[in-house]
N, C-alpha and C positions, 0 to 999 in steps of 0.2 A: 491825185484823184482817189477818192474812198475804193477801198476795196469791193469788188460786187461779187465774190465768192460766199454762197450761204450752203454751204456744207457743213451740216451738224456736225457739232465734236462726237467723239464714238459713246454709244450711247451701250455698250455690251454689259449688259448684267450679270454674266455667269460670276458664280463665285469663285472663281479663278482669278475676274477683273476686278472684284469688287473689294477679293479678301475675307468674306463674309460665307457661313458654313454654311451649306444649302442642306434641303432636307436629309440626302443621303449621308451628307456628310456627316453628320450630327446622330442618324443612324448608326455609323461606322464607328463612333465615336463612342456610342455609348454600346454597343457591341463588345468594343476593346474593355473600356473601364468591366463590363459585366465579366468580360474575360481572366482579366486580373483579379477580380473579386473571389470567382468559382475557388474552390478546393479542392484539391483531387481526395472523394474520400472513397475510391474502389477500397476493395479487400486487397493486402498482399497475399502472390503465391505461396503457397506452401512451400515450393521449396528453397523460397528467397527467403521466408520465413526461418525456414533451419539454415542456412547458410549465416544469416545476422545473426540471430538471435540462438539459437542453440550451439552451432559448433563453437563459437568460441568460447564460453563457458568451457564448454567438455575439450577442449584444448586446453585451459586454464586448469584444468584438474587435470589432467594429464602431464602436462612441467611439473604441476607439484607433487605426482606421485614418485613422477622421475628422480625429481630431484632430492624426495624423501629417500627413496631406493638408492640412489648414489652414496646419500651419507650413510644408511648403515652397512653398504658393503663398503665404504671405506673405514668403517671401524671410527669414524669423528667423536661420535657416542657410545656410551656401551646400551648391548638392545635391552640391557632391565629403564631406561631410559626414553630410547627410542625404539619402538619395536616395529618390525618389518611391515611394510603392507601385505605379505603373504601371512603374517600372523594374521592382522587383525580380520585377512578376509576368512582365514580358518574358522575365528570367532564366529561371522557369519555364517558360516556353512553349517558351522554344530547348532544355532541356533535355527537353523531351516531347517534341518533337519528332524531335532527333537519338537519343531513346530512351536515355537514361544515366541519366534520372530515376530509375527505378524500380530501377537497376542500382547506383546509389550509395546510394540506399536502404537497401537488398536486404543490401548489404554492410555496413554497419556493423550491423542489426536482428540480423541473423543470428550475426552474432562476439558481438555484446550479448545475444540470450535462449541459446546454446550456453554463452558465460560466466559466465550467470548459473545453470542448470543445474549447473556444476561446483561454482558455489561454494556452492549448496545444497546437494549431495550430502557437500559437507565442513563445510560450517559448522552443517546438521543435528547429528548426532551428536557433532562439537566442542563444540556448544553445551547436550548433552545430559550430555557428561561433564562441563563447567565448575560445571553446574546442582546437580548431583548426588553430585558426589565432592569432598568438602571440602580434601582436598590438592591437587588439579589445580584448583580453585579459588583457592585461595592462591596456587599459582604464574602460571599462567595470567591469569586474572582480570582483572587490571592489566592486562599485556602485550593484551588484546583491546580492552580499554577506550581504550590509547594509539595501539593500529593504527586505530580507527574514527576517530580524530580529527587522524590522517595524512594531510593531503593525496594525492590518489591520483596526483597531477603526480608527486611526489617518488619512485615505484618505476618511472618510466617511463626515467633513466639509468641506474642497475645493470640494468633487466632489457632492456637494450639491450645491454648489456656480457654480459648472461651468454648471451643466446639469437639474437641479431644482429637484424634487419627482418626479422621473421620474424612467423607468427602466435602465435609459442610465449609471443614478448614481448607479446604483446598477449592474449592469456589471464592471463597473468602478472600484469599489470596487474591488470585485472579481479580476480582473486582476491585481491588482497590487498586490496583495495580492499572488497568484497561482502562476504567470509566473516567477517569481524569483526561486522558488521552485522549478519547473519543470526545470528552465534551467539550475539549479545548481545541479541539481539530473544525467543531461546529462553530464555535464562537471564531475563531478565526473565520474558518468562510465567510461567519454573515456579514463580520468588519469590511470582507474588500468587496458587499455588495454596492455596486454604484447607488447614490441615493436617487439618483430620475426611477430605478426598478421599481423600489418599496413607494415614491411618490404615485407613479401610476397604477404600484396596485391599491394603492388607497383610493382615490379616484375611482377606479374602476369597482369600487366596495370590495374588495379583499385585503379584509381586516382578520385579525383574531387567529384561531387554527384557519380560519380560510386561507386567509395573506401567508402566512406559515406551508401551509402544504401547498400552494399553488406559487407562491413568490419564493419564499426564503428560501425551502430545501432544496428547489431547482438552481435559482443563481447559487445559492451554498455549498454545492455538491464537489466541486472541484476540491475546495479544503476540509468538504465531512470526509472524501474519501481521503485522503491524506491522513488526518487523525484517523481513521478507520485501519488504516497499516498499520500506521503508529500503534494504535489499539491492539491490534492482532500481535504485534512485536512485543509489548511489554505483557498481555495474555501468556504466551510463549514462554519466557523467561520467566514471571512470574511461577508459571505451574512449574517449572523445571527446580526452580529453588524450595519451591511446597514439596515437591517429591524428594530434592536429596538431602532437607534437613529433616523433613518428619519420615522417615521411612519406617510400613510396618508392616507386617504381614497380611493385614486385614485389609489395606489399601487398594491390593494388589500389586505387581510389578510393573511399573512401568518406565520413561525413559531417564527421569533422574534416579530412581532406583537403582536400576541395572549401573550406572555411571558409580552412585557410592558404592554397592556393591564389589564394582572393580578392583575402587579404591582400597577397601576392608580385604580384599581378598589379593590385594598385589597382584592384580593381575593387568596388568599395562594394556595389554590388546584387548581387553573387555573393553576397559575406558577408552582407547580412542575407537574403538569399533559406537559405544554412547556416542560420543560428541557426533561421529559420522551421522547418525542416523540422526540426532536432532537437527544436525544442520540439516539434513537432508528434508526431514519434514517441513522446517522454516521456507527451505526456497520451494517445494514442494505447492505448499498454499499461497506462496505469492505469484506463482507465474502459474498454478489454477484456478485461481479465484480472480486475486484482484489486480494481477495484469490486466487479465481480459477484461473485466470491468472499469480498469483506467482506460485502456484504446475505445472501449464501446463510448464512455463517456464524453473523453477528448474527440472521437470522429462525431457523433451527434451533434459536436458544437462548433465543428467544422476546423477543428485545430488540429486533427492531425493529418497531418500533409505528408505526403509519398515524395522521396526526395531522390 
């Protein structure tokens, strides 16, 4: 006999029974993804700050003092060779003293960030036309590629010959020296712009210096600023090699100077008391300037993550 049971099969819709995400679900859901997406870009503390990033450095120079100090009192060198770190801070003290410290300083910093100002102001848009314009790319190109890997010694004879001890030669220097760098640190960037960026700012009519200051320099910026250190780095070295071949009285003193001077004067704790200070200046402007200008830039773009 047929069955006369008509009790519906279960009819439960929750998405539980059905397997299918219900509203909240799908809310929860995309909660989560938005979660994974976020970036933590608080500020670090201060003094998590010196803990990473300053004490070990100055730990770092601290084994190397140490262990400079160890070799000359073990006599390994003789000190016309190696001379003490109690010489070369002596060095220092008679220069604070007699006040030239800050004056020999003062003078090569100065000719070093005005020189490197100029060679932005030219290697910027040099580097923007190389990027950009396929014929002055072909031609150019090269010839930037082979000035950056030019020792910056080697323009300090002709630009002696063409401007005399003068400061003119030692900007001189400096530019040929930076602006390669700079312009090839641009042209790099604009290479790893995704091409969807420059398609939609076309589109959107940003073309020309528009599409340039509104598209290119913004997606570009990660590798302007990389060539930008670069720039400052061979700026640096550049003026250091202007100062210890042309040295003159009329220049003034300042940090390759004082360095040949050592040298003419045998005096061992002068020169590495120079090297101290020029290094010091190098790390000086990199973790004043454009440290903080790499983390501003990498947090605004959400990449740097607190770990």
């Amino acid at each position: 006999m047929a069955s006369t049971d008509t009790t519906p099969e279960s009819t439960d819709t929750t998405p539980e029974a059905t397997g299918k995400a219900g509203p909240d679900d799908l809310g929860g859901l995309g909660a989560g993804l938005d979660a994974l997406d976020a970036v933590q870009t608080h500020r670090t503390p201060v003094r998590e700050v010196l803990v990473r990033k300053v004490l070990p450095p100055l730990l770092a120079v601290g084994l190397v003092l140490l262990v400079w100090q160890v070799l000359v009192s073990a006599r390994v060198t003789d000190e016309t060779k190696l001379p003490a770190p109690s010489a070369v801070w002596d060095s220092l003290t008679d220069m604070w003293v007699q006040g030239t410290l800050l004056e020999v300083v003062w003078t090569s910093v100065s000719r070093g960030l005005f020189g490197f100002l100029l060679a932005l102001a030219i290697g910027t848009p040099l580097g923007l036309l190389v990027a950009r314009v396929k014929a002055v790319r072909a031609a150019i190109g090269p010839i930037l590629q082979g000035l950056q890997s030019l020792p910056s010694v080697a323009w300090v004879p002709p630009a002696v010959l063409w401007f005399g001890l003068d400061d003119a030669m030692m900007y001189t220097v400096i530019l040929l020296g930076a602006v390669p760098s700079i312009a090839n640190g641009l042209v790099s960037g604009v290479d790893q712009i995704p091409p969807l960026y420059l398609r939609a700012g076309r589109t959107l009519g940003a073309t020309g210096l528009l599409g340039a200051r509104h598209i290119v320099m913004p997606a570009a910026l990660p590798g302007y600023l990389a060539g930008l250190k670069q720039g400052w780095a061979f700026s640096w070295r550049s003026l250091m090699a202007a100062e210890i071949i042309a040295s003159s009285p009329d220049l003034g003193l300042g940090l390759g100077q004082l360095l040949e001077n050592g040298r003419n004067n045998i005096d061992l704790p002068g020169v590495f008391l120079a090297i101290f200070l020029i290094l010091v200046v190098g790390i000086a402007i990199d973790l004043l300037i454009f440290s903080p200008l790499e983390r501003y830039v990498l947090r605004s773009r959400g990449l740097l993550v607190r770990t």
